[in-house]
C-alpha positions as CSV (number, residue, x, y, z in Angstrom):
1,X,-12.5,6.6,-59.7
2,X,-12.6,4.2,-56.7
3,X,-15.5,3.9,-54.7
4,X,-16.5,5.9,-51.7
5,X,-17.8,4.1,-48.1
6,X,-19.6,5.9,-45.9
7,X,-17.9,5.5,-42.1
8,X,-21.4,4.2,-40.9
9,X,-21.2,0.9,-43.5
10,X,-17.7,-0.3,-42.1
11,X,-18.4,-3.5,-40.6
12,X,-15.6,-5.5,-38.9
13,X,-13.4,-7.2,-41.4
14,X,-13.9,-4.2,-44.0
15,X,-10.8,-3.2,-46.1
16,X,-11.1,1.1,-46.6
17,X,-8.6,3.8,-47.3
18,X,-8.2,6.5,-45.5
19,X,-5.0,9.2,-46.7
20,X,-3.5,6.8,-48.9
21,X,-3.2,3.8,-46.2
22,X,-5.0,0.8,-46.4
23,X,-6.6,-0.5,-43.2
24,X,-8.6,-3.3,-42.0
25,X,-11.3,-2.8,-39.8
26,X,-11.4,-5.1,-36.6
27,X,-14.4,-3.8,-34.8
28,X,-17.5,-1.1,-35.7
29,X,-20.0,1.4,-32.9
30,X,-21.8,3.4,-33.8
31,X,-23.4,5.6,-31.4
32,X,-26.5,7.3,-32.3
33,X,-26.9,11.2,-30.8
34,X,-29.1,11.5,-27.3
35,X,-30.1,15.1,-28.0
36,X,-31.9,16.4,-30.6
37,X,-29.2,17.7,-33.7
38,X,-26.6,15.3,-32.7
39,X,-24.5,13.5,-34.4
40,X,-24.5,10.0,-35.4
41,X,-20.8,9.0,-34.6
42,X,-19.0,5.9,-35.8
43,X,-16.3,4.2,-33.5
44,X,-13.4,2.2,-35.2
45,X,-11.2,-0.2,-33.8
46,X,-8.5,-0.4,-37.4
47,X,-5.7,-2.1,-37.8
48,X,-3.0,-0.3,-40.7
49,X,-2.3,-2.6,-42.8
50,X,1.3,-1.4,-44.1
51,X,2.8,-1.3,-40.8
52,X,0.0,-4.1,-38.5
53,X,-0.6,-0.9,-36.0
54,X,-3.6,-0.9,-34.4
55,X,-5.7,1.9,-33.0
56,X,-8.8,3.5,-32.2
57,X,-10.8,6.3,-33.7
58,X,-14.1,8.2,-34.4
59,X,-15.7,9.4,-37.3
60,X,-19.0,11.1,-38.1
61,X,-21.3,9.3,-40.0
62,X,-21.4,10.7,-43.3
63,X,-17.2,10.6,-43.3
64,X,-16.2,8.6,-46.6
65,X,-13.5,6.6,-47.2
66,X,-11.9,5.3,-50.2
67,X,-12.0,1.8,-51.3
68,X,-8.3,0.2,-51.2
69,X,-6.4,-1.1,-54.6
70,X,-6.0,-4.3,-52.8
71,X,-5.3,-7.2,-54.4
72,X,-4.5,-10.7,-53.3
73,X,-1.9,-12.7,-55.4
74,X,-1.0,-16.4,-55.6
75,X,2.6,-16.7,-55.0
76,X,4.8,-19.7,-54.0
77,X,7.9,-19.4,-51.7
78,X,11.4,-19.3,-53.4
79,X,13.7,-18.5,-50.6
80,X,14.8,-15.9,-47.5
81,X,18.4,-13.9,-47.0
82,X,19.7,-10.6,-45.6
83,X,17.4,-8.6,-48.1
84,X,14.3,-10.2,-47.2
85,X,11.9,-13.3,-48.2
86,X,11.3,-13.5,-52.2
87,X,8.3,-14.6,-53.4
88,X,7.1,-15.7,-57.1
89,X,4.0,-14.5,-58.6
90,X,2.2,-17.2,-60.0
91,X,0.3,-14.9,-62.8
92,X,3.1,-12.7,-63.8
93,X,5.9,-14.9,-62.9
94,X,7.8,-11.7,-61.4
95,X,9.7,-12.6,-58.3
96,X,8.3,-10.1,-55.1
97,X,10.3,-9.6,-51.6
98,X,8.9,-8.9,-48.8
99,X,11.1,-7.4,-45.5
100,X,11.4,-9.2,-42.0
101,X,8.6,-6.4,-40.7
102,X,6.1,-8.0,-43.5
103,X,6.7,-11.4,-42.4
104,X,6.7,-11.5,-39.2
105,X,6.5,-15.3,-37.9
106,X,5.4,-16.5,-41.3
107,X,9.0,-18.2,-41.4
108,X,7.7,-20.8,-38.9
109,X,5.4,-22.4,-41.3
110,X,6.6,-21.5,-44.9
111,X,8.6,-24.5,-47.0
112,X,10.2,-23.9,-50.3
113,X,7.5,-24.1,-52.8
114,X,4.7,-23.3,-50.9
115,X,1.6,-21.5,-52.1
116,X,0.9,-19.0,-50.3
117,X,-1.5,-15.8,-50.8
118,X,0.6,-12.0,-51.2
119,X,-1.0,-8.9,-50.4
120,X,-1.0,-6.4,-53.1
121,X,-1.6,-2.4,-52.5
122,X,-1.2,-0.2,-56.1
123,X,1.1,-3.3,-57.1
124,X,3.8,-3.3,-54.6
125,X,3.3,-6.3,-51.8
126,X,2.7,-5.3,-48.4
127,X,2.3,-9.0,-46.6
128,X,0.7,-12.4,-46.7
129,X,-2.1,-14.9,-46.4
130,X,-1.3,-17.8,-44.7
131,X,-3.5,-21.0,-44.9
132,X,-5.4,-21.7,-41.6
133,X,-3.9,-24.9,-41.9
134,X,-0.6,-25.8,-43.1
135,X,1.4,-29.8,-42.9
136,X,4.8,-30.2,-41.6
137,X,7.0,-33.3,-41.0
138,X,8.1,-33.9,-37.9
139,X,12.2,-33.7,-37.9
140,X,13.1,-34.5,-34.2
141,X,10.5,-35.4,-31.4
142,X,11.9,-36.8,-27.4
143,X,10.4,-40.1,-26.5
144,X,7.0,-39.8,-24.8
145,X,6.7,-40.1,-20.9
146,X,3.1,-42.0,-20.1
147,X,2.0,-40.7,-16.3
148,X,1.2,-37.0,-16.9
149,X,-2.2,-37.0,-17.2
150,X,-3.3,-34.3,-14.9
151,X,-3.6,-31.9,-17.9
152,X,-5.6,-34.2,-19.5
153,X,-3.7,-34.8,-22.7
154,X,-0.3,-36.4,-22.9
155,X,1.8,-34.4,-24.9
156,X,6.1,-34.5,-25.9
157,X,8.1,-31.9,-27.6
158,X,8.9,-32.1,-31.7
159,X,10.9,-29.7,-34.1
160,X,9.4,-29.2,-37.3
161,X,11.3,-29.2,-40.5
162,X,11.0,-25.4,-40.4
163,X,12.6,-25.4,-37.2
164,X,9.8,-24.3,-35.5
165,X,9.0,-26.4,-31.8
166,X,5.2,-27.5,-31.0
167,X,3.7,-30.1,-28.5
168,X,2.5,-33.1,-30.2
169,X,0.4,-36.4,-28.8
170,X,2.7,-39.3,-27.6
171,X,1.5,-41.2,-31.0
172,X,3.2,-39.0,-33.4
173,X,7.2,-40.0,-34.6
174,X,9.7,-38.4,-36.4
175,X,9.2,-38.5,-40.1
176,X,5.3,-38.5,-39.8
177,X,3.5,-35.2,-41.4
178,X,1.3,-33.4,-38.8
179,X,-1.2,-30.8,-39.9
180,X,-0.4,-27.4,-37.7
181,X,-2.9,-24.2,-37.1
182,X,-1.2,-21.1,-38.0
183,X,-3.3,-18.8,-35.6
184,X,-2.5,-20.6,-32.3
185,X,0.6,-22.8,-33.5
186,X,-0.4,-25.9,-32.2
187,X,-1.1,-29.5,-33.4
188,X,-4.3,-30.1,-34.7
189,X,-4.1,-33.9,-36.2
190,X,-1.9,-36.0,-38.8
191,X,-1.6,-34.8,-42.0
C-alpha cells in the first residue's frame, strides 16, 4: 500500500496524489485556528501534473493524501511527427510518445539523441525533465552592430540548430556551440 501524507507536511515542491492525479505542490499555508476548537487549515497552491493546471485549495490538517507512483526515466530523443514526439527508454529499451500537450516548448531545445529525463505515472509517461542547461550550435547569426550600448550589453540575433531564435553577445559566430537556459531561454555562455 502506498504511503499516506498528511495535508499539513506538504511543503512546496512535494509530489502527492489526491483522486488518482498526481500533483506538485508549488506553495504551502497553513493557518492555525484563532478561536478555541478551530481548525488547523492547510492552503495549497498545486499544480496537476497530467494536464500542467494550476489552482488553489484548502484542506484540513489531518487530510491525507496518497503518495504518487512517480517515476523518472532516462530516455533519449528519437524523433517528432503528426502522432507525437517518441522517446526511448534507456532501461527497457521500449520506445514512449508523448503528445504536443506533454511537450509543450520542449521542441526548442531537444536534438536527436539527447538525454533527457521522462516522467512516469503507473508506467505510462506523462512529460519531461529538461536539463537546466542544454548546448546548441549556432546555425545563422546577423552581423553585430557596435553603438547600442544603452542597454548595457551588446547583443545580435542567432537561430539555433533547433530553429529556435535567442540574443547572443556580438563575439559569438555561426558554427560555435553556446550553452542556453531552458527556464528563461536565453544565452548564458559558450559551450
Amino acid at each position: 500500500m502506498a504511503a499516506l501524507i498528511d495535508a499539513i507536511d506538504v511543503k512546496r515542491k512535494s509530489l502527492f496524489e489526491l483522486e488518482n492525479i498526481p500533483y506538485s505542490c508549488l506553495e504551502a499555508e497553513v493557518s492555525s485556528p484563532t478561536a478555541r476548537g478551530g481548525q488547523t487549515l492547510v492552503r495549497l497552491k498545486m499544480r496537476n501534473l497530467l494536464t500542467s493546471a494550476v489552482f488553489e485549495k484548502t484542506f484540513k490538517a489531518n487530510d491525507k493524501f496518497k503518495e504518487p507512483d512517480l517515476v523518472l526515466v532516462p530516455a533519449s530523443y528519437l524523433y517528432s511527427d503528426n502522432d507525437g514526439s517518441h522517446f526511448l527508454d534507456q532501461e527497457s529499451f521500449e520506445t514512449l510518445t508523448l503528445d504536443s500537450g506533454m511537450m509543450g516548448t520542449a521542441l526548442d531545445f531537444l536534438l536527436e539523441g539527447a538525454i533527457i529525463q521522462l516522467h512516469k505515472f503507473n508506467g505510462n509517461p506523462i512529460g519531461l525533465q529538461l536539463p537546466i542547461f542544454v548546448d546548441l550550435d549556432v546555425k545563422y547569426t546577423e552581423p553585430g552592430v557596435r553603438g547600442d550600448t544603452s542597454s548595457g550589453s551588446v547583443t545580435k540575433p542567432a537561430t539555433l540548430e533547433t530553429g529556435m531564435e535567442i540574443r547572443v553577445p556580438l563575439f559569438i559566430k555561426e558554427g560555435e556551440k553556446v550553452r542556453v537556459s531552458t527556464e528563461t531561454r536565453e544565452f548564458q555562455s559558450r559551450a
